[in-house]
N, CA, C and O atoms as CSV, one atom per row, in Angstrom:
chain,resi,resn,atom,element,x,y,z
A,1,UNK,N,N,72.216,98.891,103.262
A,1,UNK,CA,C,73.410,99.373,102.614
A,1,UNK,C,C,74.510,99.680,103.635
A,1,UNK,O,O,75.661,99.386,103.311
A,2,UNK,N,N,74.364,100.046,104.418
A,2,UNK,CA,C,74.998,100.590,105.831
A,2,UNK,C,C,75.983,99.490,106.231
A,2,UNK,O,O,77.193,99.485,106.455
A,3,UNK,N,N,74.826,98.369,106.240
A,3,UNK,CA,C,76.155,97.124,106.667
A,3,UNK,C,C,76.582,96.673,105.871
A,3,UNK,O,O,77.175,95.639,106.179
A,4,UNK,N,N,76.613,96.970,104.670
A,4,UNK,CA,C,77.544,96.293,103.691
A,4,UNK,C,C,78.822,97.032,103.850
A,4,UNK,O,O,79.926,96.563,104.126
A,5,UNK,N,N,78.399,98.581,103.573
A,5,UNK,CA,C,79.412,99.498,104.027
A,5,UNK,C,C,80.553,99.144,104.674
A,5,UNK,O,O,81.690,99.144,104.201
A,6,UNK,N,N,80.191,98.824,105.844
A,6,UNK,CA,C,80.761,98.589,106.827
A,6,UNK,C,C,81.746,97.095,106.974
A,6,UNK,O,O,82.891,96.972,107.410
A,7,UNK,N,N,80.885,96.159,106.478
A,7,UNK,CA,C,82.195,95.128,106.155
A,7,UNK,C,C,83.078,95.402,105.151
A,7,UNK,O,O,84.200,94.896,105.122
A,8,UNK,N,N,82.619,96.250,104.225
A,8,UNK,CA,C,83.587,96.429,102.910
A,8,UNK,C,C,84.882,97.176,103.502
A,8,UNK,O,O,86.076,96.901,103.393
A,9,UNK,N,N,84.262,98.148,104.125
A,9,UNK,CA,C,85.588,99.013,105.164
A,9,UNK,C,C,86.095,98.470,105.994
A,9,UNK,O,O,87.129,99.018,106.377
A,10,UNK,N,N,85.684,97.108,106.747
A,10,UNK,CA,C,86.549,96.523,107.437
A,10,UNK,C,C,87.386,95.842,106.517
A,10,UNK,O,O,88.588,96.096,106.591
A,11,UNK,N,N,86.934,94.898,105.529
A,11,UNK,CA,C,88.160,94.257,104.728
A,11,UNK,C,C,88.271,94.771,104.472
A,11,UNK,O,O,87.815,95.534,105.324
A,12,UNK,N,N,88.756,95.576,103.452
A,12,UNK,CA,C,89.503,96.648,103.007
A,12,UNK,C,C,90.539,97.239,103.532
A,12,UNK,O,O,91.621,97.619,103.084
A,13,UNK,N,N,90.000,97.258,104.624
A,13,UNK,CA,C,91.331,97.969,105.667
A,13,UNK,C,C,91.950,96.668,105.766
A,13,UNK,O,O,92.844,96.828,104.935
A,14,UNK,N,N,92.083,95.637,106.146
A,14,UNK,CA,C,92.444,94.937,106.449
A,14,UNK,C,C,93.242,94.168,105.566
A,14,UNK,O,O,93.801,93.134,105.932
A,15,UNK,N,N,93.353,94.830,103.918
A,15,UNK,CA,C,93.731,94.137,103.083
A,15,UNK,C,C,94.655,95.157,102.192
A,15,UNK,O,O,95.220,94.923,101.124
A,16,UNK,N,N,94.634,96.204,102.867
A,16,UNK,CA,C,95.148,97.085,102.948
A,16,UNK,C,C,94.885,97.816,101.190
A,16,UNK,O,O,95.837,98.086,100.458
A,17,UNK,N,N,93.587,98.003,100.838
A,17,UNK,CA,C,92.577,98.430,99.366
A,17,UNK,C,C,92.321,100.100,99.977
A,17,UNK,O,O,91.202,100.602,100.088
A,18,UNK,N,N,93.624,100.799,100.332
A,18,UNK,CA,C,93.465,102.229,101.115
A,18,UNK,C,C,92.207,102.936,100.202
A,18,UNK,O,O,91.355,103.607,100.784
A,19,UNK,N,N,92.171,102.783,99.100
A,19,UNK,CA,C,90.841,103.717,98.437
A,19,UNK,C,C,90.205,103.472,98.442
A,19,UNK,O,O,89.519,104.441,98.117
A,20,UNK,N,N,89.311,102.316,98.665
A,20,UNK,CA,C,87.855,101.686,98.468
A,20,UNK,C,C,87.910,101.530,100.587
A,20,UNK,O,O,86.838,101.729,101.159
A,21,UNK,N,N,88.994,101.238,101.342
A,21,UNK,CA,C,88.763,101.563,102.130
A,21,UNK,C,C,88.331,103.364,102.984
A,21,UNK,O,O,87.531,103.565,103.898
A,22,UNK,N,N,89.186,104.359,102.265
A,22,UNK,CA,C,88.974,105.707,102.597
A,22,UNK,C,C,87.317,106.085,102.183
A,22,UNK,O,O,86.565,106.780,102.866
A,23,UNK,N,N,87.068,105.585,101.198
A,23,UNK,CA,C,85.718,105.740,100.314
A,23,UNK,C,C,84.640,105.099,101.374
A,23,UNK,O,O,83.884,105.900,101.922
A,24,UNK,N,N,84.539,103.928,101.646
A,24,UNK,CA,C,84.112,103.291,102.728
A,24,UNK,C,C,83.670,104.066,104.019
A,24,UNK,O,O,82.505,104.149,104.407
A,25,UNK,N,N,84.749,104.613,104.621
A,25,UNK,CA,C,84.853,105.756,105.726
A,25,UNK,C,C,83.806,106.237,105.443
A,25,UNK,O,O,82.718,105.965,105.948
A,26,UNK,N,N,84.184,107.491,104.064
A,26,UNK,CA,C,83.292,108.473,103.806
A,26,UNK,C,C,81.722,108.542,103.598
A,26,UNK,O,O,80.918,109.425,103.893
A,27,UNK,N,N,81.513,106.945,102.808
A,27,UNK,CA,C,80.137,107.015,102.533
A,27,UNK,C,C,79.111,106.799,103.851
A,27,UNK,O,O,77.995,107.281,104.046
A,28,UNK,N,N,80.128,105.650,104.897
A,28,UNK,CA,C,79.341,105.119,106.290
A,28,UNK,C,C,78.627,106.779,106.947
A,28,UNK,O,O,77.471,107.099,107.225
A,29,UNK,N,N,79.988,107.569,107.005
A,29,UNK,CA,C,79.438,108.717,107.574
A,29,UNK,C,C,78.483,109.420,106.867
A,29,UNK,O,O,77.806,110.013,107.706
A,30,UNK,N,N,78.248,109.560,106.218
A,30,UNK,CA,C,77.453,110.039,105.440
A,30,UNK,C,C,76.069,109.255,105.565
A,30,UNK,O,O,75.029,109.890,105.740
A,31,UNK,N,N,76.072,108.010,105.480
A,31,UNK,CA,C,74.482,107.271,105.898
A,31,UNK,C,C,74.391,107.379,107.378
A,31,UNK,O,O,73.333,107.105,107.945
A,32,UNK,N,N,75.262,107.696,107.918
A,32,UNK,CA,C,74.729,107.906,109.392
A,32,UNK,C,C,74.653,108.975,109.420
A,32,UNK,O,O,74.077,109.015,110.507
A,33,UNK,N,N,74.774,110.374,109.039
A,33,UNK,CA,C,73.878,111.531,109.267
A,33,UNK,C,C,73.227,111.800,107.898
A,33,UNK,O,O,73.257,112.916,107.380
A,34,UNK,N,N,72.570,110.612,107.271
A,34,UNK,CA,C,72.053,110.907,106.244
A,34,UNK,C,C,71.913,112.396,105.165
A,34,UNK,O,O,70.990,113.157,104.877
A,35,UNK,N,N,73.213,112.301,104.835
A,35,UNK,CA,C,73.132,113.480,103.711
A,35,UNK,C,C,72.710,112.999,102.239
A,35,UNK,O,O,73.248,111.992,101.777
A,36,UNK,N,N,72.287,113.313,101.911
A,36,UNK,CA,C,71.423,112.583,100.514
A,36,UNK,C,C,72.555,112.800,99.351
A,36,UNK,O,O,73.190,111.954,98.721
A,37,UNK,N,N,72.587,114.381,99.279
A,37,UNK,CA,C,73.185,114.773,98.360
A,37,UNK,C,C,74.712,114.006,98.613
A,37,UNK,O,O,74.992,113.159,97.765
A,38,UNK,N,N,75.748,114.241,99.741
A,38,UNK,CA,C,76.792,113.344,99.625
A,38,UNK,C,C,77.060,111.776,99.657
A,38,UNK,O,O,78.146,111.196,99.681
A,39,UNK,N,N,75.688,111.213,99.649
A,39,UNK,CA,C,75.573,109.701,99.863
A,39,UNK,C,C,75.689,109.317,98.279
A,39,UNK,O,O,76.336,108.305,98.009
A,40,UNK,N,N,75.006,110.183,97.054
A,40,UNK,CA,C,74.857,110.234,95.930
A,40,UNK,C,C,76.181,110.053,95.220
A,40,UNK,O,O,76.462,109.124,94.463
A,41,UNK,N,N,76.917,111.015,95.548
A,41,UNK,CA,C,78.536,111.483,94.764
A,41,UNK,C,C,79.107,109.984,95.406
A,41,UNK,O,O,79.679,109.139,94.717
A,42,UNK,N,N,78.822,109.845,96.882
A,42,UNK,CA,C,80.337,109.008,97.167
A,42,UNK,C,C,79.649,107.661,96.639
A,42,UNK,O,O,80.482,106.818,96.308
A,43,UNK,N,N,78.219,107.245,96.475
A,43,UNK,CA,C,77.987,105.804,96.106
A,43,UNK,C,C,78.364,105.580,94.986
A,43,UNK,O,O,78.803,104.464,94.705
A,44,UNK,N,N,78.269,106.874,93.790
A,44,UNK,CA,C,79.000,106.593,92.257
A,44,UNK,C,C,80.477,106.345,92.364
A,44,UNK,O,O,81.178,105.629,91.649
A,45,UNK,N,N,80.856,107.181,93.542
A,45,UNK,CA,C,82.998,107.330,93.128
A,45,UNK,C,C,83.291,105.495,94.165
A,45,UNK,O,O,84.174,104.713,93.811
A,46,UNK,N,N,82.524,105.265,95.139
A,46,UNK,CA,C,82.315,103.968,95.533
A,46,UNK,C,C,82.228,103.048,94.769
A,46,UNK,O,O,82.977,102.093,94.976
A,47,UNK,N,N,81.170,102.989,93.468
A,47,UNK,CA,C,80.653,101.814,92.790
A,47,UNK,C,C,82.437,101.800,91.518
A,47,UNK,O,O,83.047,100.835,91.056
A,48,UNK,N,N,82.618,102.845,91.419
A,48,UNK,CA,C,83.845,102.930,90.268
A,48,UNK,C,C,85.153,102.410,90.483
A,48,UNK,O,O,85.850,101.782,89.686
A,49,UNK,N,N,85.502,102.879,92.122
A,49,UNK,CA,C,86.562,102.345,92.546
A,49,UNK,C,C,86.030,100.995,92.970
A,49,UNK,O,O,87.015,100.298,92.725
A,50,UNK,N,N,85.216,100.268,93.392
A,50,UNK,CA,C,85.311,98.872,93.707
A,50,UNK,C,C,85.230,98.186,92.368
A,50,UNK,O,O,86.091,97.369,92.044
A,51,UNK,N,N,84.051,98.546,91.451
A,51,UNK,CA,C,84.912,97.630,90.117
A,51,UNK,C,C,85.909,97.713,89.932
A,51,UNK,O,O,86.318,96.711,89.345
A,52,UNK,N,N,87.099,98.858,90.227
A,52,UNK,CA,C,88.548,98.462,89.756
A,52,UNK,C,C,89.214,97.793,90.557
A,52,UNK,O,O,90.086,97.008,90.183
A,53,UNK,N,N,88.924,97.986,91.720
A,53,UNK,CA,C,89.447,96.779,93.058
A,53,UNK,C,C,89.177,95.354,92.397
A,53,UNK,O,O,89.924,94.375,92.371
A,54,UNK,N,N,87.758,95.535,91.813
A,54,UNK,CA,C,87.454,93.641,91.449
A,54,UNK,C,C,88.331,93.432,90.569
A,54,UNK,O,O,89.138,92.514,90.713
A,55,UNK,N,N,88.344,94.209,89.532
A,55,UNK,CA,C,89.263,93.627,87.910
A,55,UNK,C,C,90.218,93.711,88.368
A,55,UNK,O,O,90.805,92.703,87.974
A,56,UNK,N,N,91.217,94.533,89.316
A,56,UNK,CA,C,92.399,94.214,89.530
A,56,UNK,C,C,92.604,92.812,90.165
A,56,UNK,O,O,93.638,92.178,89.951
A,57,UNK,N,N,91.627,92.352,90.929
A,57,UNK,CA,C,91.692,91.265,91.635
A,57,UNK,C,C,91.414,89.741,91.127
A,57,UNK,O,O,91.731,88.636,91.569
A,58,UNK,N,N,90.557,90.262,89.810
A,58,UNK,CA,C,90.314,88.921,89.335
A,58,UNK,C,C,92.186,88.912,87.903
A,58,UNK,O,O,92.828,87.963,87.455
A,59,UNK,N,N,92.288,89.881,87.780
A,59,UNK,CA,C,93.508,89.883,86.692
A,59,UNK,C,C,94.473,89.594,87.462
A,59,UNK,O,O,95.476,89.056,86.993
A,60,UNK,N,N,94.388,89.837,88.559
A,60,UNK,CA,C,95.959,89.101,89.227
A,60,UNK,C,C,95.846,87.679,89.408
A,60,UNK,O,O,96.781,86.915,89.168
A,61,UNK,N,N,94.366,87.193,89.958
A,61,UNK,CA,C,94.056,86.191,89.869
A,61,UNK,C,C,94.699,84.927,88.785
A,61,UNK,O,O,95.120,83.787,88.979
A,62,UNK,N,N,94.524,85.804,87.558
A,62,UNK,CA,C,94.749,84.738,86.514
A,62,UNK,C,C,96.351,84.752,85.785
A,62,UNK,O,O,96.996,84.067,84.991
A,63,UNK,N,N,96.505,85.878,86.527
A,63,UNK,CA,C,98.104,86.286,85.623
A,63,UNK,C,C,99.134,85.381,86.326
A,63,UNK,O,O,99.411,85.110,87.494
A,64,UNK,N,N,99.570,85.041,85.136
A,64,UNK,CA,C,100.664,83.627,85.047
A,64,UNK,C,C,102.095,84.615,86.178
A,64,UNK,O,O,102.945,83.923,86.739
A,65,UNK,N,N,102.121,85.791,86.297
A,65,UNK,CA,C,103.260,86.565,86.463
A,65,UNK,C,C,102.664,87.878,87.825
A,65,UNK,O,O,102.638,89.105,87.912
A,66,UNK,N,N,102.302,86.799,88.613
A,66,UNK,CA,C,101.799,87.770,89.898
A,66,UNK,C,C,102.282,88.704,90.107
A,66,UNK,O,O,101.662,89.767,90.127
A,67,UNK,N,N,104.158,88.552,90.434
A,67,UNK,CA,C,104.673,89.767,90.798
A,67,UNK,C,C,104.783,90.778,89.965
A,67,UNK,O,O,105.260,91.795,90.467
A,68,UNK,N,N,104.454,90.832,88.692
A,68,UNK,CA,C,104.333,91.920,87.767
A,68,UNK,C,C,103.263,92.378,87.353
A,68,UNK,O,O,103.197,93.169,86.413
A,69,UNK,N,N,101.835,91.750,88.286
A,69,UNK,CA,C,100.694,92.111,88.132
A,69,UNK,C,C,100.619,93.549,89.267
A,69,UNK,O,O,99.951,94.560,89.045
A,70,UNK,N,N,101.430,93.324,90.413
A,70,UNK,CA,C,101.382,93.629,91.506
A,70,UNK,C,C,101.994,95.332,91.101
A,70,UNK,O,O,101.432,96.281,91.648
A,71,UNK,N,N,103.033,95.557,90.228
A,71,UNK,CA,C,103.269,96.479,89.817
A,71,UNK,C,C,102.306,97.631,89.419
A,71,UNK,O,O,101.640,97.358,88.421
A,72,UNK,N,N,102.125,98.586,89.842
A,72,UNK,CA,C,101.192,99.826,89.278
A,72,UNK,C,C,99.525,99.463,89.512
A,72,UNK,O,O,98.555,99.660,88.781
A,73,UNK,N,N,99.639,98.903,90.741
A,73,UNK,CA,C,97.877,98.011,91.280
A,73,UNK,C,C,97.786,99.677,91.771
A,73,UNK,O,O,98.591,100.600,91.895
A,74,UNK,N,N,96.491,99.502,91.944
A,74,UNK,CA,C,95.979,100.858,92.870
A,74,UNK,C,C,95.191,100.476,94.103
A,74,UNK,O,O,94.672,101.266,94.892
A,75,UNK,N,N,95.169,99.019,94.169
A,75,UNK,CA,C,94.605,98.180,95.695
A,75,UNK,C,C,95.508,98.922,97.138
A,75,UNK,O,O,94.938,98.979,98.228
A,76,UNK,N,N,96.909,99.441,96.961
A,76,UNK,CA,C,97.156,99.940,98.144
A,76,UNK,C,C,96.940,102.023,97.705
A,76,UNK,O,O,97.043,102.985,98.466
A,77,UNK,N,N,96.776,101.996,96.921
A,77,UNK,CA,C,96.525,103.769,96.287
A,77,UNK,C,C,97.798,103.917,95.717
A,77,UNK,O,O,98.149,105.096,95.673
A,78,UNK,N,N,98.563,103.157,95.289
A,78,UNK,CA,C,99.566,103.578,94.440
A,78,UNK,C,C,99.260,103.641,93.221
A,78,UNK,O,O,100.094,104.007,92.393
């Protein structure tokens, strides 16, 4: 899990997805001093925000009107 982590937080950052990247941060640290109890909270608020990263990503995907998909995205935390 650790290295998935960890590429997800590199793209992410890199794609500039600031919440699924900040989330990323939080959970890595957390499996590296293995806290159970905070590995728990951040893998649910993790699994919630990356499905919305995906659906935002596959709906822009298909939308005839990109630049108005782009409006009110939460991929940069807006």
């Amino acid at each position: 899990m650790l290295r998935i982590i960890h590429k997800v937080k590199s793209s992410s950052g890199s794609i500039g997805a600031k919440p699924i990247h900040e989330l990323s941060i939080k959970l890595q640290k957390a499996l590296d001093s293995k806290e159970e109890d905070e590995i728990a909270l951040l893998h649910e608020e993790f699994t919630t925000t990356f499905q919305k990263l995906m659906a935002e990503v596959s709906d822009f995907k298909t939308s005839p009107h990109r630049e108005e998909a782009k409006k009110g995205s939460t991929i940069d935390g807006n």
